[in-house]
Short mmCIF file of the C-alpha atoms (twelve columns), coordinates in Angstrom:
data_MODEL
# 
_entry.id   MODEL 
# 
loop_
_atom_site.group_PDB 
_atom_site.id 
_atom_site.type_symbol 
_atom_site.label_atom_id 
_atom_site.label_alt_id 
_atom_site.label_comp_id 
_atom_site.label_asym_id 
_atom_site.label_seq_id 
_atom_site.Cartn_x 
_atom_site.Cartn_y 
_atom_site.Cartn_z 
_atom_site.pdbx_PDB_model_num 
ATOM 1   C CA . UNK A 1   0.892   1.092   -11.631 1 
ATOM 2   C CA . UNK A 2   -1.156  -0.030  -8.784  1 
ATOM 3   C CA . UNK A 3   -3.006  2.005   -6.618  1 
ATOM 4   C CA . UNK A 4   -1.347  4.700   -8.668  1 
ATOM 5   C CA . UNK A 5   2.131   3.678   -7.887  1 
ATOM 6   C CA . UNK A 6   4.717   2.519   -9.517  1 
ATOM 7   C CA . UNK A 7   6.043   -0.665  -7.870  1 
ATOM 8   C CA . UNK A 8   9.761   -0.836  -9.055  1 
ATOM 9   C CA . UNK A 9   11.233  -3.062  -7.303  1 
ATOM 10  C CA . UNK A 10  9.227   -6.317  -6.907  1 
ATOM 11  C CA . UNK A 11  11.595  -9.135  -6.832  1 
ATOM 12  C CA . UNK A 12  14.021  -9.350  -4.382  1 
ATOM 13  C CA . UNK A 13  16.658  -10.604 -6.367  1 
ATOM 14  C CA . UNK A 14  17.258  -7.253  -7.934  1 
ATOM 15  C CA . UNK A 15  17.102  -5.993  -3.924  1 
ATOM 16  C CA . UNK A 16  21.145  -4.466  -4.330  1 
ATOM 17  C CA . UNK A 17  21.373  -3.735  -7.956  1 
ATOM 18  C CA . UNK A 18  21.806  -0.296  -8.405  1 
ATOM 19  C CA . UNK A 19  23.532  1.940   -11.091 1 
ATOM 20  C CA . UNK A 20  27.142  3.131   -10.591 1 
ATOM 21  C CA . UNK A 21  27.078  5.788   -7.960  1 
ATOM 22  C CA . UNK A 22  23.507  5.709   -7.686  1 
ATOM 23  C CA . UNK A 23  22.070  6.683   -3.929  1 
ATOM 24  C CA . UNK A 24  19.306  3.880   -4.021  1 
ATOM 25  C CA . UNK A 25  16.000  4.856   -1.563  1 
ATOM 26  C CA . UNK A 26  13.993  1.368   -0.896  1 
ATOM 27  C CA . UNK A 27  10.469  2.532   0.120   1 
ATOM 28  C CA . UNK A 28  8.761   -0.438  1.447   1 
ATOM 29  C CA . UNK A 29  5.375   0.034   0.943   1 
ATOM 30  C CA . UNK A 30  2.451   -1.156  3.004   1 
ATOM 31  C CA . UNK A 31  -1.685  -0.281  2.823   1 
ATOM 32  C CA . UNK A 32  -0.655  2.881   5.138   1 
ATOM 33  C CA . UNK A 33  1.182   4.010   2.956   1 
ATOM 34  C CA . UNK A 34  -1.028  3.706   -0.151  1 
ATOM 35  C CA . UNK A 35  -3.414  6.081   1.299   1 
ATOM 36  C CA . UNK A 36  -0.525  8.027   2.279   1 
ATOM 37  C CA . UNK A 37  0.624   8.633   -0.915  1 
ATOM 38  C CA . UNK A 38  -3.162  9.107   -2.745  1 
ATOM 39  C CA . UNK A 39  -3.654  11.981  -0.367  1 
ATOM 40  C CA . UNK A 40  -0.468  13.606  0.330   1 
ATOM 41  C CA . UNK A 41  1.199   14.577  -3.434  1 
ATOM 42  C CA . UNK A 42  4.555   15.137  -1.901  1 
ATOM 43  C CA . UNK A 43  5.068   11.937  -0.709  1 
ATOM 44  C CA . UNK A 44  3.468   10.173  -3.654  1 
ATOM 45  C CA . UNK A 45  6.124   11.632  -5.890  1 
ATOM 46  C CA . UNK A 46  8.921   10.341  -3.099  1 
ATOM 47  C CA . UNK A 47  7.289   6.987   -3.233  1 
ATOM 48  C CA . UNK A 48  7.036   7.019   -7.158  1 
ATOM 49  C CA . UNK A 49  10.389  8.741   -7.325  1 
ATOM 50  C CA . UNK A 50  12.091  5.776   -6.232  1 
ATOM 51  C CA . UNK A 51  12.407  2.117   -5.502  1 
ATOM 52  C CA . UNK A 52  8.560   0.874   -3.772  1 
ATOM 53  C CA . UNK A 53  8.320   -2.593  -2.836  1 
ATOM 54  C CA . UNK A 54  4.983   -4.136  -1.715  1 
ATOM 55  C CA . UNK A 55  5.761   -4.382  2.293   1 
ATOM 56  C CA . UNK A 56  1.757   -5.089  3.235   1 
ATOM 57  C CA . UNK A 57  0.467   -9.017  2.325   1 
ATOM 58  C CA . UNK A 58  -3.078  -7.637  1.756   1 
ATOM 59  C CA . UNK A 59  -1.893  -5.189  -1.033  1 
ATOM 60  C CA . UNK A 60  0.210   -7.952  -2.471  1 
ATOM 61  C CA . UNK A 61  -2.451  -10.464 -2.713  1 
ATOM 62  C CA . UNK A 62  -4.799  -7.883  -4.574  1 
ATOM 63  C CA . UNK A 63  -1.834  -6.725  -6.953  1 
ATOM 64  C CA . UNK A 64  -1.608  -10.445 -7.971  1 
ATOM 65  C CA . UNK A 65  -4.129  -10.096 -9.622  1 
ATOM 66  C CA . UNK A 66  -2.897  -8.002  -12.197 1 
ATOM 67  C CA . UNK A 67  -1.037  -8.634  -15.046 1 
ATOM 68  C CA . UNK A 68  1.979   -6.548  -14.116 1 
ATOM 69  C CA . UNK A 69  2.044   -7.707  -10.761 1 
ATOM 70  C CA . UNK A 70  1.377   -11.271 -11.092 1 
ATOM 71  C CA . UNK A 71  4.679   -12.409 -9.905  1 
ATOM 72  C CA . UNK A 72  5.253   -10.003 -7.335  1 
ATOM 73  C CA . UNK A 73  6.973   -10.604 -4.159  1 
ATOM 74  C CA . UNK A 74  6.809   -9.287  -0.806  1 
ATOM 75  C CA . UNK A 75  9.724   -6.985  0.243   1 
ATOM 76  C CA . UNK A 76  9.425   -5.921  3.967   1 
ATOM 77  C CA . UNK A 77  11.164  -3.647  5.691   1 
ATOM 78  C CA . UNK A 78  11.453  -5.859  9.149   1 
ATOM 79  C CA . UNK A 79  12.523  -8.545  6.629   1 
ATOM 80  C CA . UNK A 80  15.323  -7.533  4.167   1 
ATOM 81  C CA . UNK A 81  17.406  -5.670  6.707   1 
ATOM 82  C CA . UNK A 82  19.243  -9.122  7.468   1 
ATOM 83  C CA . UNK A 83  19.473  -9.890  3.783   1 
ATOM 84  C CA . UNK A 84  21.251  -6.093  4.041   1 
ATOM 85  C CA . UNK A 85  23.489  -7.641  7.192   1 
ATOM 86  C CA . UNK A 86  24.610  -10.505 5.227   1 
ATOM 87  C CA . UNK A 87  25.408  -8.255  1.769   1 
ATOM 88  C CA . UNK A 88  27.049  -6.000  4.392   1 
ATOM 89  C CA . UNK A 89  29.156  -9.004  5.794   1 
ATOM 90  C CA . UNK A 90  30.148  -10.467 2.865   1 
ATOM 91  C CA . UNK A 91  31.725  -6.804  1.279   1 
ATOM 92  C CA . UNK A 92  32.779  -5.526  4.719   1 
ATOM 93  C CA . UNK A 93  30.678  -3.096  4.045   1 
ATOM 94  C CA . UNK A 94  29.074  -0.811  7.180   1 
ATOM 95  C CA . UNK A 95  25.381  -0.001  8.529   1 
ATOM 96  C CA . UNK A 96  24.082  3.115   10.225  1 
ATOM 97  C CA . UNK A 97  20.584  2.851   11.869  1 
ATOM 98  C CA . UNK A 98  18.711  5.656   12.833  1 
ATOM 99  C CA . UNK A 99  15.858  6.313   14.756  1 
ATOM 100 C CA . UNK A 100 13.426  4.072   16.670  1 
ATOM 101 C CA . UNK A 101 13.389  4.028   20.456  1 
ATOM 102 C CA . UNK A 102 16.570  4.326   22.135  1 
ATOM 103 C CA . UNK A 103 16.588  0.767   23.752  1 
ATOM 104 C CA . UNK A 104 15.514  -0.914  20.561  1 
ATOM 105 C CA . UNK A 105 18.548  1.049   18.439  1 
ATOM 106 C CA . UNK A 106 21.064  0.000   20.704  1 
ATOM 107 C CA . UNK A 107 20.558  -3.344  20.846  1 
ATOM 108 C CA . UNK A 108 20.162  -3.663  17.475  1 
ATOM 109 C CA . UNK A 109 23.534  -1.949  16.992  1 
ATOM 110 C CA . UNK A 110 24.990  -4.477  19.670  1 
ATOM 111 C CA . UNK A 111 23.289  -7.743  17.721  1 
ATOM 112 C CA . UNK A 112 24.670  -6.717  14.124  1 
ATOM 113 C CA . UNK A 113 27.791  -6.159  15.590  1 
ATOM 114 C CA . UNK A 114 28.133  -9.029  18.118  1 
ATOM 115 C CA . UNK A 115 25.917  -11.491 16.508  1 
ATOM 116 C CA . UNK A 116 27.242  -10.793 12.902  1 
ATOM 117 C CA . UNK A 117 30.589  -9.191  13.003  1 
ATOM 118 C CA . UNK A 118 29.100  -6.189  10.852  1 
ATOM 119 C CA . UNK A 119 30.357  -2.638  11.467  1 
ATOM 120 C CA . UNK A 120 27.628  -0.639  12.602  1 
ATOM 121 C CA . UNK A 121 26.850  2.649   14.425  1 
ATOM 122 C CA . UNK A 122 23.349  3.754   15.641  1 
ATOM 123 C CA . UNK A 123 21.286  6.770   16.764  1 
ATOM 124 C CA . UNK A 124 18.136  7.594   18.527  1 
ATOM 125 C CA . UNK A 125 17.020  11.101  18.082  1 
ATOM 126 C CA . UNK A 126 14.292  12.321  20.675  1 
ATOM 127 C CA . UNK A 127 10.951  12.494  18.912  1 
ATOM 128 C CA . UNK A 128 9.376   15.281  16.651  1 
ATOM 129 C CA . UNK A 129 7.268   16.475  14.503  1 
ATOM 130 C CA . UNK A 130 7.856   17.332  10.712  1 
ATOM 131 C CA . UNK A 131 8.993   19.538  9.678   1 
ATOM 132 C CA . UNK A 132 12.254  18.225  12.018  1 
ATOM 133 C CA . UNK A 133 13.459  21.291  14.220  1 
ATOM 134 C CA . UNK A 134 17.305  22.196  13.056  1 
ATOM 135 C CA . UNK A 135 19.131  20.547  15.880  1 
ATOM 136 C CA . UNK A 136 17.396  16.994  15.114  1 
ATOM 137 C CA . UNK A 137 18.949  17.398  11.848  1 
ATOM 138 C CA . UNK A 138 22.169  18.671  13.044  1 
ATOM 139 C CA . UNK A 139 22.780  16.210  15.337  1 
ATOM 140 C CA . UNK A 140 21.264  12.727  13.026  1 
ATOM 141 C CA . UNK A 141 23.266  14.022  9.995   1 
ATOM 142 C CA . UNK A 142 26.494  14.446  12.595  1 
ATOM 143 C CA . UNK A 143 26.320  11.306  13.742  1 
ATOM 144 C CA . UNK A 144 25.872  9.879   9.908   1 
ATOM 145 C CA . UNK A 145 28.782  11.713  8.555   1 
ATOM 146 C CA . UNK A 146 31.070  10.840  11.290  1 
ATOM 147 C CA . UNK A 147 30.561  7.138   10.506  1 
ATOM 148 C CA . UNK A 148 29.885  7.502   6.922   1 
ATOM 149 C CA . UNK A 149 28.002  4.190   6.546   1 
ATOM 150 C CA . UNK A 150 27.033  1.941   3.182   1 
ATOM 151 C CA . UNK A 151 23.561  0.963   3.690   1 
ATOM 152 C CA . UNK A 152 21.753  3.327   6.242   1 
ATOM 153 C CA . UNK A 153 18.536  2.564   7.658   1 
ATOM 154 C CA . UNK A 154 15.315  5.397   8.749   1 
ATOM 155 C CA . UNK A 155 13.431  4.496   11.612  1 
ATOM 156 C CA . UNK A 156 11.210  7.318   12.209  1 
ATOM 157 C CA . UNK A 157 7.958   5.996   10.560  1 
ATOM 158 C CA . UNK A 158 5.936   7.184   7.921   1 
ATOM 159 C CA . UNK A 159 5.730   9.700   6.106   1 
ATOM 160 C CA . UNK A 160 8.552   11.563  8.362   1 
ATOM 161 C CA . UNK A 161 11.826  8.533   7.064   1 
ATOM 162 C CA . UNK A 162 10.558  9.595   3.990   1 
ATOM 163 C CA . UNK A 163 10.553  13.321  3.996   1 
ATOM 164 C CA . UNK A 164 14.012  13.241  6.428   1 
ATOM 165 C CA . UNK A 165 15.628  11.182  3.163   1 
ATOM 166 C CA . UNK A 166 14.167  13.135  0.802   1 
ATOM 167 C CA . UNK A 167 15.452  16.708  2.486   1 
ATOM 168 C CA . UNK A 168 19.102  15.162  2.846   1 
ATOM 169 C CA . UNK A 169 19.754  12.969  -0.016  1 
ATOM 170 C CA . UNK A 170 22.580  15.045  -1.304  1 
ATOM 171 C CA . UNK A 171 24.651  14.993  1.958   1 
ATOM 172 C CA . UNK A 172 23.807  11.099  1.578   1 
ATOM 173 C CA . UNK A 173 25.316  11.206  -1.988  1 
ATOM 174 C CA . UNK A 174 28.582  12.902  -1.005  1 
ATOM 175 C CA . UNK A 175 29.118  10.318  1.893   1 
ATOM 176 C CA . UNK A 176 28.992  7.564   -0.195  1 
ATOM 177 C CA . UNK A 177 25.741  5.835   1.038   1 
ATOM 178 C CA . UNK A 178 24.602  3.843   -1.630  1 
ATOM 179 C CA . UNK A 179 21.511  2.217   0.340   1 
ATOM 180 C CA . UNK A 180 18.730  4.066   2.459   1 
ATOM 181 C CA . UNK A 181 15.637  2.677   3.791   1 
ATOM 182 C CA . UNK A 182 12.534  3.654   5.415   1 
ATOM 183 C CA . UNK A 183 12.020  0.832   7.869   1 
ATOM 184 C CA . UNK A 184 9.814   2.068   10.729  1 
ATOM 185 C CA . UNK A 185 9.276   -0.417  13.620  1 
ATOM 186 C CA . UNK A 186 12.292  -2.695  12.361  1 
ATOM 187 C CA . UNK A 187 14.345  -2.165  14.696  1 
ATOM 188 C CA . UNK A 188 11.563  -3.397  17.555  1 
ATOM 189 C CA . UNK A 189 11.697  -6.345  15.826  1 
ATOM 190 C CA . UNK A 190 15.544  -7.095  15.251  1 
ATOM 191 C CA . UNK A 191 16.163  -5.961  19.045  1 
ATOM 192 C CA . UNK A 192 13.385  -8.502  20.451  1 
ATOM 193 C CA . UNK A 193 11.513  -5.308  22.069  1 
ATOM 194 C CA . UNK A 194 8.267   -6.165  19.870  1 
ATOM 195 C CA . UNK A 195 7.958   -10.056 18.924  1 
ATOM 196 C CA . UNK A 196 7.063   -10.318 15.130  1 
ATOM 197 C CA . UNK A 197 3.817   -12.077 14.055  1 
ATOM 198 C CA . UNK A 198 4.034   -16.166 13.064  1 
ATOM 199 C CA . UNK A 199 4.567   -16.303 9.380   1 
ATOM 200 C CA . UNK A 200 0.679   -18.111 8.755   1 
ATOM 201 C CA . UNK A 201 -0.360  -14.130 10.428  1 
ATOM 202 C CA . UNK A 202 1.308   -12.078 8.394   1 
ATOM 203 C CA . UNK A 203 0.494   -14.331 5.321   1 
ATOM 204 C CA . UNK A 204 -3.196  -13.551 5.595   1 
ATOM 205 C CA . UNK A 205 -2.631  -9.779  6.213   1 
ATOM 206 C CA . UNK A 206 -3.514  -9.679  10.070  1 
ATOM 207 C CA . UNK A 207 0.348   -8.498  11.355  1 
ATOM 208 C CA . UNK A 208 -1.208  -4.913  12.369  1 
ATOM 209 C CA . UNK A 209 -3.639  -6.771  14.570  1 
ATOM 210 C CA . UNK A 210 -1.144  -9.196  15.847  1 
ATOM 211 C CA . UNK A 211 1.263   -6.491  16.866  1 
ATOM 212 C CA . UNK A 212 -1.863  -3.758  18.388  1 
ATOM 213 C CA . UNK A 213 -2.466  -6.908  20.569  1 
ATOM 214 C CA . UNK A 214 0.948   -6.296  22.124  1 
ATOM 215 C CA . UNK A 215 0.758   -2.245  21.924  1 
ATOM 216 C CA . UNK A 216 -2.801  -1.606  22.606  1 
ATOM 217 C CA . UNK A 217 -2.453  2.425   21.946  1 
ATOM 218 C CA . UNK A 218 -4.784  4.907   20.653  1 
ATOM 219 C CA . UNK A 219 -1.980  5.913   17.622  1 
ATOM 220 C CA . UNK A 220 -1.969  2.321   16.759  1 
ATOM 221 C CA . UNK A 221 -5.764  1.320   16.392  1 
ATOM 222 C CA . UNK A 222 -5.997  4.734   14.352  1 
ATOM 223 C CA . UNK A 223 -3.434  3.522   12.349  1 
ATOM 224 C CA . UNK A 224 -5.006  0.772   11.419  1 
ATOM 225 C CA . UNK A 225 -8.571  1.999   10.427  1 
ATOM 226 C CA . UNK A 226 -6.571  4.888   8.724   1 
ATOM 227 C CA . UNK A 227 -5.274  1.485   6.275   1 
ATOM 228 C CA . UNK A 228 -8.523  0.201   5.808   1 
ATOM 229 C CA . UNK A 229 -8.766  3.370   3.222   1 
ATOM 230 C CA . UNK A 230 -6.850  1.176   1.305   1 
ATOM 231 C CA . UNK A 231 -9.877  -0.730  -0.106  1 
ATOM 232 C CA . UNK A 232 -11.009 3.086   -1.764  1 
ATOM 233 C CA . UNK A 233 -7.729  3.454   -3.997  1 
ATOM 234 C CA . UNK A 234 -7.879  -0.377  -4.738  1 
ATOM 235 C CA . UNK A 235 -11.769 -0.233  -6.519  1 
ATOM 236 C CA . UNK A 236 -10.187 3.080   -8.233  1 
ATOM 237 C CA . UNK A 237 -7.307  1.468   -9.833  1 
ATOM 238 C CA . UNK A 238 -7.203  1.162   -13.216 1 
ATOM 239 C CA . UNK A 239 -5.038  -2.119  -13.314 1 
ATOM 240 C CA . UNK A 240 -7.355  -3.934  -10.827 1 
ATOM 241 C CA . UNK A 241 -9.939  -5.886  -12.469 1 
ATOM 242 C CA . UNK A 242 -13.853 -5.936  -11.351 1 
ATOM 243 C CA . UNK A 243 -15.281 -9.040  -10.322 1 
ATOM 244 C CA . UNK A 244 -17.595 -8.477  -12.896 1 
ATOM 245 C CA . UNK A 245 -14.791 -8.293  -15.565 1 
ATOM 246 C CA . UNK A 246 -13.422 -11.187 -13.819 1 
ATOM 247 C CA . UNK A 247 -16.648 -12.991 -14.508 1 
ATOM 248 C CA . UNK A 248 -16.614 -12.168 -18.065 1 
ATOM 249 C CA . UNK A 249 -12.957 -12.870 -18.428 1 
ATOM 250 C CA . UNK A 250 -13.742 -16.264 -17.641 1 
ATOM 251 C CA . UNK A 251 -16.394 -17.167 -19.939 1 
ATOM 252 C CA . UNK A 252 -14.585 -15.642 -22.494 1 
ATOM 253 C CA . UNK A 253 -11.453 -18.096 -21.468 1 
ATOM 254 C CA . UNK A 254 -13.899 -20.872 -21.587 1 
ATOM 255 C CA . UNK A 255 -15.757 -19.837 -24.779 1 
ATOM 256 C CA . UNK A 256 -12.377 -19.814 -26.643 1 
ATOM 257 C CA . UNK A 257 -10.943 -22.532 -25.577 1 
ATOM 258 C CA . UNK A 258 -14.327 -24.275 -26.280 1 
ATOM 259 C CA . UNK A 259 -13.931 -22.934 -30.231 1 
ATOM 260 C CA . UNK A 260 -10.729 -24.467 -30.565 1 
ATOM 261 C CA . UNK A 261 -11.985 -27.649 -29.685 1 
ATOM 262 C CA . UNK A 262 -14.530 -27.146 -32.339 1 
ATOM 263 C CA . UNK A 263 -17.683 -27.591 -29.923 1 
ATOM 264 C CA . UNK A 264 -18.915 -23.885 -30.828 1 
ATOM 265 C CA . UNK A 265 -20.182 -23.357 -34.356 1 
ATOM 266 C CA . UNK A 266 -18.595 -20.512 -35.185 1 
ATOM 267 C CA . UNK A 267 -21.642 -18.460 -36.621 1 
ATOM 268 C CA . UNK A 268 -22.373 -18.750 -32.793 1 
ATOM 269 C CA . UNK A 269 -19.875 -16.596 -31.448 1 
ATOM 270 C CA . UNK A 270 -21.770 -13.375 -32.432 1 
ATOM 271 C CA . UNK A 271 -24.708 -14.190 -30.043 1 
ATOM 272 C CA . UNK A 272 -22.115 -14.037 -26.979 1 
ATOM 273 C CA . UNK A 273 -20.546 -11.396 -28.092 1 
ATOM 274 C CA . UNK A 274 -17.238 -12.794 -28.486 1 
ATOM 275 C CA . UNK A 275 -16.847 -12.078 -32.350 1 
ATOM 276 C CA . UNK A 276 -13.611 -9.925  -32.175 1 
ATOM 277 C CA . UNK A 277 -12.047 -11.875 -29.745 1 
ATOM 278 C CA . UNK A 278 -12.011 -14.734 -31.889 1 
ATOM 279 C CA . UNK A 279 -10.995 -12.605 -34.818 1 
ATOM 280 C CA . UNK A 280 -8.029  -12.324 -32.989 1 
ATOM 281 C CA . UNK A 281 -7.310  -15.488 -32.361 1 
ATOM 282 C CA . UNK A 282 -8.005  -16.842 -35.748 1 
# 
């Protein structure tokens, strides 16, 4: 756990393996979403419910540092939807996107299809709120069954992808699907509508900033202070250790390694404290 979630899916080589039949919900997971989730119990139990990757570098970087994370990768939404083309090319299987604006859906229908020779269908539902009104659900899940797709991607943002996967799964299950993900501003990205951050941005956890710079909106700069929460769950964590235990996890390290080289007496040990970790050792 980190952040009080349960990260399952952390490399992406185990990105498609799913059970036999299984319906398998990809929830990438950013800083937004971690405060999300510690403050809305519903969608924590979506989010912990099924398959979370870490989406957001800055989370990633601080979930290094924990054992169970250590060799955690970064899984991002605006990223592994053309590892999903090329699964989806090589098995003939099809794609269904839904959601985003309508300009940035259809070309992102007409790329996949022209660019990659992948069957896919696409559609953008006028905005609302959650909970949906009945004919935005009418109409999404109409256009989803008619096509009955493989891999089918939410664009709606977060938490609404969520909730909208979550209240339909079992029409999902009895059309086959056997990917969904929440993706939010992907397909921006894949279209060309909204030009992604360079790589050296997004590796030091400023791709919120990069992309406000090119949608300077109210929704967006509150989005971003709302992540900054993040840092509250973080120093909460169980998992996450304090610099302070840092610190002390060091000069153990050193102490011990120090013993084995024989240049602590070992009568010494007791006046550092570091009696029982030795009896451990020896």
């Amino acid at each position: 756990m980190f952040c009080n979630i349960d990260f399952k899916l952390i490399q992406k080589s185990k990105l498609f393996e799913r059970e036999e039949n299984e319906l398998k919900h990809i929830v990438t997971v950013n800083a937004q979403f971690i405060v999300l989730a510690n403050t809305n119990e519903r969608f924590m139990k979506i989010v912990n419910n099924n398959y979370a990757t870490f989406d957001g570098e800055v989370p990633l970087k601080f979930a290094r540092m924990t054992r169970e994370y250590k060799k955690a990768e970064a899984i991002k939404g605006s990223e592994i939807i053309y590892d999903f083309i090329d699964y989806a090319q090589q098995r003939d299987m099809s794609i269904f996107l839904l959601g985003g604006k309508e300009s940035s859906n259809k070309k992102s229908v007409d790329i996949i299809r022209n660019k990659y020779g992948v069957s896919v269908q696409g559609y953008s539902p006028q905005y609302d709120e959650y909970p949906f009104s009945s004919v935005f659900c009418e109409v999404s899940i109409k256009n989803i069954r008619e096509f009955c797709p493989d891999i089918l991607f939410v664009g709606l943002g977060a938490p609404k992808q969520e909730y909208f996967i979550d209240d339909h799964k079992d029409i999902f299950k009895q059309l086959g699907i056997k990917y969904v993900i929440g993706c939010g501003g992907t397909f921006e990205f894949l279209s060309g509508n909204i030009k992604r951050a360079p790589k050296w941005v997004s590796e030091i956890g400023l791709e919120g900033f990069y992309r406000l710079f090119q949608e300077m909106t109210l929704v967006r700069m509150k989005r971003i202070l709302f992540s900054f929460k993040f840092f509250k769950y973080l120093w909460k964590s169980p998992s996450f250790p304090r610099p302070i235990e840092i610190k002390i996890n060091q000069q153990i390290c050193k102490a011990i390694l120090a013993l084995k080289e024989k240049r602590i007496p070992r009568h010494k040990t007791k006046m550092i404290g570091l009696n029982k970790s030795f009896k451990r050792l020896y």
